[in-house]
MMTF fields as JSON, N, C-alpha, C and O atoms, coordinates in Angstrom:
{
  "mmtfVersion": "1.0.0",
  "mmtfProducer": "UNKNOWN",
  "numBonds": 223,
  "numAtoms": 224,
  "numGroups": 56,
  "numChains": 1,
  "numModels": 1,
  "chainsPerModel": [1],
  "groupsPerChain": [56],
  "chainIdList": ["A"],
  "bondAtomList": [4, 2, 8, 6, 12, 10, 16, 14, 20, 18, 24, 22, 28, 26, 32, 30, 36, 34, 40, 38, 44, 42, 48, 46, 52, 50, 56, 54, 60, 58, 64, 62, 68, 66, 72, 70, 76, 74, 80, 78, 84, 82, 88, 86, 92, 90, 96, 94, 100, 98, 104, 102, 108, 106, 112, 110, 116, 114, 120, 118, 124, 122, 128, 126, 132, 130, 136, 134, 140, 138, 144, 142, 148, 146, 152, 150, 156, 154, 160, 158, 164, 162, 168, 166, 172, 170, 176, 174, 180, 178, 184, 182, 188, 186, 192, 190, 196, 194, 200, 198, 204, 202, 208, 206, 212, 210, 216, 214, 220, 218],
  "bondOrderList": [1, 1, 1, 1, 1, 1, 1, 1, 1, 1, 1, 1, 1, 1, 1, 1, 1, 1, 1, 1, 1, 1, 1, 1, 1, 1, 1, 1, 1, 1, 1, 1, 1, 1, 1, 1, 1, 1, 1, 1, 1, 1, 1, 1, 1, 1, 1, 1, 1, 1, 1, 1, 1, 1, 1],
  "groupList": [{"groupName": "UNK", "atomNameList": ["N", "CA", "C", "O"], "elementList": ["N", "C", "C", "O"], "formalChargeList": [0, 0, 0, 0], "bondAtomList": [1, 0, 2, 1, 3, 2], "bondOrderList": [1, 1, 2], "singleLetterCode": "X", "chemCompType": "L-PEPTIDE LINKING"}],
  "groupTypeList": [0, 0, 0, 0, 0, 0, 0, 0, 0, 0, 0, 0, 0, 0, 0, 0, 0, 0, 0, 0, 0, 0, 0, 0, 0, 0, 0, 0, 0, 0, 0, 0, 0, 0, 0, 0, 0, 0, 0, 0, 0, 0, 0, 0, 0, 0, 0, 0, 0, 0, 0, 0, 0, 0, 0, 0],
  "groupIdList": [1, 2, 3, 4, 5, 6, 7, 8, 9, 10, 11, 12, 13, 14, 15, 16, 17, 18, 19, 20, 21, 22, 23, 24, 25, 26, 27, 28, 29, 30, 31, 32, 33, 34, 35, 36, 37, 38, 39, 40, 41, 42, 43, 44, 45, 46, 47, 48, 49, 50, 51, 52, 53, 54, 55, 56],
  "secStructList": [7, 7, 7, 7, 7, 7, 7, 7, 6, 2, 2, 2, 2, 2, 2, 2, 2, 2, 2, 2, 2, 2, 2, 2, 2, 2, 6, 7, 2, 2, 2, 2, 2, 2, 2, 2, 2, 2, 2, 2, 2, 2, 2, 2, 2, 2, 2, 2, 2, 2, 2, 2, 2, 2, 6, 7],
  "xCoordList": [51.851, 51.16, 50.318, 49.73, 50.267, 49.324, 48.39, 48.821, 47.361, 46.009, 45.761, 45.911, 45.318, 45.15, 43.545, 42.648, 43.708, 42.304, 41.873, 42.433, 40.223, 39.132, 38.386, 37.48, 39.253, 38.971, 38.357, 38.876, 37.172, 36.102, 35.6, 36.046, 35.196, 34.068, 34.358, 33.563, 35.727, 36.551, 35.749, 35.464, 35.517, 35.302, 33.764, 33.426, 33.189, 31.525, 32.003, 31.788, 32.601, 33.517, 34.243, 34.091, 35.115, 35.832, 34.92, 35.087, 33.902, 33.078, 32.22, 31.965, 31.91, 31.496, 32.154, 31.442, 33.788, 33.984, 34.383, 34.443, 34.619, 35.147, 33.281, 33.192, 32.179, 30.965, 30.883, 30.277, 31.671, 32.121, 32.828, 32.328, 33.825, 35.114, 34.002, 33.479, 33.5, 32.98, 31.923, 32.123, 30.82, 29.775, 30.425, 29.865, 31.827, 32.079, 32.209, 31.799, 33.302, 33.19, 32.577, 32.929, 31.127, 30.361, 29.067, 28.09, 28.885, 27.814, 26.684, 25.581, 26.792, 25.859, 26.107, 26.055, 26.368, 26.781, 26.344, 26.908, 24.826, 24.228, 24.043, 24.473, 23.198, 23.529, 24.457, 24.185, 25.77, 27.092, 27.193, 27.353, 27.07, 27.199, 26.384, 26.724, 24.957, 24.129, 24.33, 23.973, 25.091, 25.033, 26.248, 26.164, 27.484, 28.732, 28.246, 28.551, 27.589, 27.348, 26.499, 26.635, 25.999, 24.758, 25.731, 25.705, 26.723, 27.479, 28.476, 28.967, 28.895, 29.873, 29.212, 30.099, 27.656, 27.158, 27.4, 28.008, 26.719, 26.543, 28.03, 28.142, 29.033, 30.351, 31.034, 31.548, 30.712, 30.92, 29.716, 30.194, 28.541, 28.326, 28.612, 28.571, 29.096, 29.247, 30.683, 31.0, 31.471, 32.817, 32.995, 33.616, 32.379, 31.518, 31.179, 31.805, 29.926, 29.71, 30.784, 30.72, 31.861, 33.066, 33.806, 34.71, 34.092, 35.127, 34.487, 34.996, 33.297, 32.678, 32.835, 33.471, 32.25, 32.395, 34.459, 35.033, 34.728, 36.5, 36.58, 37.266, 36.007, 36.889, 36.217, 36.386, 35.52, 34.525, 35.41, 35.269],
  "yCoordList": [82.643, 82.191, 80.957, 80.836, 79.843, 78.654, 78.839, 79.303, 78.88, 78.822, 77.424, 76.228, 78.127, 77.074, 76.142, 76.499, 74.967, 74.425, 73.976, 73.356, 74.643, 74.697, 73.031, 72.494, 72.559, 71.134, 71.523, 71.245, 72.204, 72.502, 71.163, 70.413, 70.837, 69.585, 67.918, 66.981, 67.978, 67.3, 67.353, 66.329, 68.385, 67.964, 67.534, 67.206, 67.593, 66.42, 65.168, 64.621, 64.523, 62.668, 63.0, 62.326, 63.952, 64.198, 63.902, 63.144, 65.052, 64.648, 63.388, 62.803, 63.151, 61.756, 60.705, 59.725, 60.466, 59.291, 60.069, 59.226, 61.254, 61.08, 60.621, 59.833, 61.225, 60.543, 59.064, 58.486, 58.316, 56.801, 56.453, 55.483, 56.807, 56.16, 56.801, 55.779, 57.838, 58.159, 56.96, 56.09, 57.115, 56.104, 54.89, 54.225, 54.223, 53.265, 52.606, 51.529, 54.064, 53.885, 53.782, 53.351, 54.64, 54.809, 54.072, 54.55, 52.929, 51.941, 52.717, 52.172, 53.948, 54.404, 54.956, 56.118, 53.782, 54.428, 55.273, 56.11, 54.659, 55.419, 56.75, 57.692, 56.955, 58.357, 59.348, 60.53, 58.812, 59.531, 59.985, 61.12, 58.868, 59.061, 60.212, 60.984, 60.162, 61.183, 62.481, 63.371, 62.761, 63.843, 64.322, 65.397, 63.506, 63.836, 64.412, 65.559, 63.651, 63.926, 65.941, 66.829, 65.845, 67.317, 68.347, 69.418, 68.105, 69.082, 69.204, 70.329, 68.216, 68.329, 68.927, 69.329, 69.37, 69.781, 71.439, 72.218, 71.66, 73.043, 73.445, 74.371, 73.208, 73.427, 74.028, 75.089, 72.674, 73.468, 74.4, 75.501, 74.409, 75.919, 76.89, 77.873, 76.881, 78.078, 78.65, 79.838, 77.557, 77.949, 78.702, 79.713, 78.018, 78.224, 79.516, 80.293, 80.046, 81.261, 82.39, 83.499, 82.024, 83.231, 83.096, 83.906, 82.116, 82.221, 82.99, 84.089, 82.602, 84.1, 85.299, 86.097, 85.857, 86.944, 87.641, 88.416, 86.912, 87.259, 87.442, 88.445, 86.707, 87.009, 88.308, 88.758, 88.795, 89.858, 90.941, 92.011],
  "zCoordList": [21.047, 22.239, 21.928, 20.853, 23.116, 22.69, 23.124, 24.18, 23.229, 23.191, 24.256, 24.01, 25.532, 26.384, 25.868, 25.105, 26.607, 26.358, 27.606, 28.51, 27.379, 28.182, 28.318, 27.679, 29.462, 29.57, 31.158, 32.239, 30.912, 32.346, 32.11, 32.978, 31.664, 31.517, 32.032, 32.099, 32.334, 32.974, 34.488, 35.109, 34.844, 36.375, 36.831, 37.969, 36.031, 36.463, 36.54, 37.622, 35.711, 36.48, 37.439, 38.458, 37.474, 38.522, 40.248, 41.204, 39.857, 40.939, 41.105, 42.157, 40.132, 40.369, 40.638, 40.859, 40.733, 40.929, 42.465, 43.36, 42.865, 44.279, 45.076, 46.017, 44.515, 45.363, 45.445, 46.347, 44.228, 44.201, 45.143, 45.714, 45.613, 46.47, 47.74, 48.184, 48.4, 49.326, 49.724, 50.571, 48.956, 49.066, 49.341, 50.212, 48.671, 49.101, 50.273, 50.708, 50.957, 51.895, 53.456, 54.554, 52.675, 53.719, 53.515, 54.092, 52.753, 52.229, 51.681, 51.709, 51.168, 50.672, 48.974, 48.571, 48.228, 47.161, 46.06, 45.355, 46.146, 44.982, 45.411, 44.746, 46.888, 46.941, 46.884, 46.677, 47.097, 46.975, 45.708, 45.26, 45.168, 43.321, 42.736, 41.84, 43.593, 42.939, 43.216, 42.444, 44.669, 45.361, 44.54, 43.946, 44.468, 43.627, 42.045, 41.717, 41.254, 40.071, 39.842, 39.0, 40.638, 41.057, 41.427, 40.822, 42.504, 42.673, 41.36, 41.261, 40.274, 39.749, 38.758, 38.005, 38.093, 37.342, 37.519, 36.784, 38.726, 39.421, 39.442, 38.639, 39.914, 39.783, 38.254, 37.899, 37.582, 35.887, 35.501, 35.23, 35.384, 35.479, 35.776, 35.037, 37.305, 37.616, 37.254, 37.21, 37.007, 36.222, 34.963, 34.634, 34.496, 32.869, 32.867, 32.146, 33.832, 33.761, 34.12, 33.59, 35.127, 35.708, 35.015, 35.215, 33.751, 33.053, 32.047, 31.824, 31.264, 30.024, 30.572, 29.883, 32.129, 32.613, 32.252, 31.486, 33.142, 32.9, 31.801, 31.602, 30.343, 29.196, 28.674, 27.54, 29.532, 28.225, 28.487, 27.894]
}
């Protein structure tokens, strides 16, 4: 068996560049960026945490 890899950490840019293309389009970029970056934090946490739970 291969041993998958835990590429969670992938999705904080993830979210941050979609608050990029958003803000773009809506002339508000930095806040997009910030609001994108915050959710993409909280997101991998909480992944983070349901994936330790599942493996125990």
């Amino acid at each position: 068996m291969i041993k998958k890899k835990n590429n969670i950490i992938l999705i904080i840019p993830a979210f941050l560049l979609m608050g990029t293309a958003i803000g773009i389009q809506t002339k508000s970029l930095f806040k997009q960026m910030i609001v994108g970056l915050i959710v993409g934090v909280i997101v991998y946490f909480f992944l983070r945490y349901r994936n330790k739970k599942l493996n125990r």
